[in-house]
C-alpha positions as a printed Julia matrix, in Angstrom:
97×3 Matrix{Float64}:
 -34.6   196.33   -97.19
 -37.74  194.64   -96.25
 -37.92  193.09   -99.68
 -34.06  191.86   -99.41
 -34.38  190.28   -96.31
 -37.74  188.95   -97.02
 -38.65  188.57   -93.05
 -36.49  188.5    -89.67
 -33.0   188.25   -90.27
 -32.52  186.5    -86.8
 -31.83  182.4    -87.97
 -34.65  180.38   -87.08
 -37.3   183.36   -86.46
 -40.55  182.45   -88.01
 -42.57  185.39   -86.75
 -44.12  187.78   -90.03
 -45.59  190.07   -87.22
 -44.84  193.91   -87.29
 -41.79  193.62   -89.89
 -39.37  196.5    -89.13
 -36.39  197.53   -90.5
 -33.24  198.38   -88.05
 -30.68  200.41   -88.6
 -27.7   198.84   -87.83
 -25.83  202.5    -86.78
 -28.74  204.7    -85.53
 -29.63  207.27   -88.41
 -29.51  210.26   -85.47
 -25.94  209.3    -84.49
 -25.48  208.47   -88.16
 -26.61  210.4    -90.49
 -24.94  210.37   -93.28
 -25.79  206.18   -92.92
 -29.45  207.04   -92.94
 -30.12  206.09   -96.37
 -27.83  203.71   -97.15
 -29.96  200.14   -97.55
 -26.16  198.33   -96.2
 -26.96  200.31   -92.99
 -30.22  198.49   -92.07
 -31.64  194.74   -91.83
 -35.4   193.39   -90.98
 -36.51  192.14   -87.6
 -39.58  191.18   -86.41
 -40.91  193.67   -83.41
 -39.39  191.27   -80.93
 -36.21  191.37   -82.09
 -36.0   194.87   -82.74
 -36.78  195.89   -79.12
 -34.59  193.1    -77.74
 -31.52  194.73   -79.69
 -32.69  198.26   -78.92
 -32.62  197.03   -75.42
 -29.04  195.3    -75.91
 -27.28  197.68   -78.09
 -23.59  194.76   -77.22
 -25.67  192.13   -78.33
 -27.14  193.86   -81.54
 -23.31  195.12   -82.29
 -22.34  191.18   -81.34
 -24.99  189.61   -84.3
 -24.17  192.35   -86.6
 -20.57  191.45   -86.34
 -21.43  187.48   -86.0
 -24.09  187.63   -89.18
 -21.41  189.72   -91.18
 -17.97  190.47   -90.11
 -16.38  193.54   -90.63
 -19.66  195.15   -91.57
 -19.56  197.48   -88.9
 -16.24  198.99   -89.04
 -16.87  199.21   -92.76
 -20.02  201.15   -92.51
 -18.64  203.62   -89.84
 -15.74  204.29   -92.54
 -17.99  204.59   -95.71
 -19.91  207.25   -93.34
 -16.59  208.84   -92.72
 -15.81  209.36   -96.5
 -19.61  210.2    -97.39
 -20.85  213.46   -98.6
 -23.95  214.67   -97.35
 -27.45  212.37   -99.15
 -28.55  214.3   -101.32
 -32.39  213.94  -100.92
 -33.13  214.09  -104.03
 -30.9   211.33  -105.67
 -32.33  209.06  -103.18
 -35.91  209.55  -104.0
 -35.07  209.01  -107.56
 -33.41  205.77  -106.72
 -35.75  204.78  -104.41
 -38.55  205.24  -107.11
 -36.02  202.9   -109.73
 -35.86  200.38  -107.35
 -39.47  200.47  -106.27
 -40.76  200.1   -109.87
């Protein structure tokens, strides 16, 4: 995710400090989302505790930097099986290499 987003997805953000990735539905609530890499963006610290604080403004810029993408993940997670653990180490490893 990191490597998609290549820095803070929030336009106009300069800042390369503390690089996080946030899951766009929380993986506890969510987790069947928990692995997916659709389910999660990059913000800088800031950002991430701003949106953490202001979960109607995080769904707002999820909606505003991607419409539909919201709805869509909470029905993918609706017709998901279980992760299988293993299948997502293996394609994390693919990826990673």
């Amino acid at each position: 995710v990191k490597r998609r987003d290549a820095g803070c997805v929030v336009e106009g953000c300069r800042s390369w400090h503390w690089m996080e990735w946030a899951h766009i539905h929380g993986k506890g609530a969510h987790p069947r989302l928990r692995w997916d890499p659709d389910n999660a963006v990059t913000l800088c610290k800031e950002h991430h505790g701003y949106f953490t604080r202001n979960p109607r403004a995080w769904r707002d810029f999820i909606e505003e930097r991607d419409p539909g993408l919201w709805e869509e993940l909470l029905e993918r997670e609706r017709a998901a099986p279980r992760p299988d653990i293993g299948e997502v180490i293996t394609n994390f490893k693919a990826v990673a290499a």
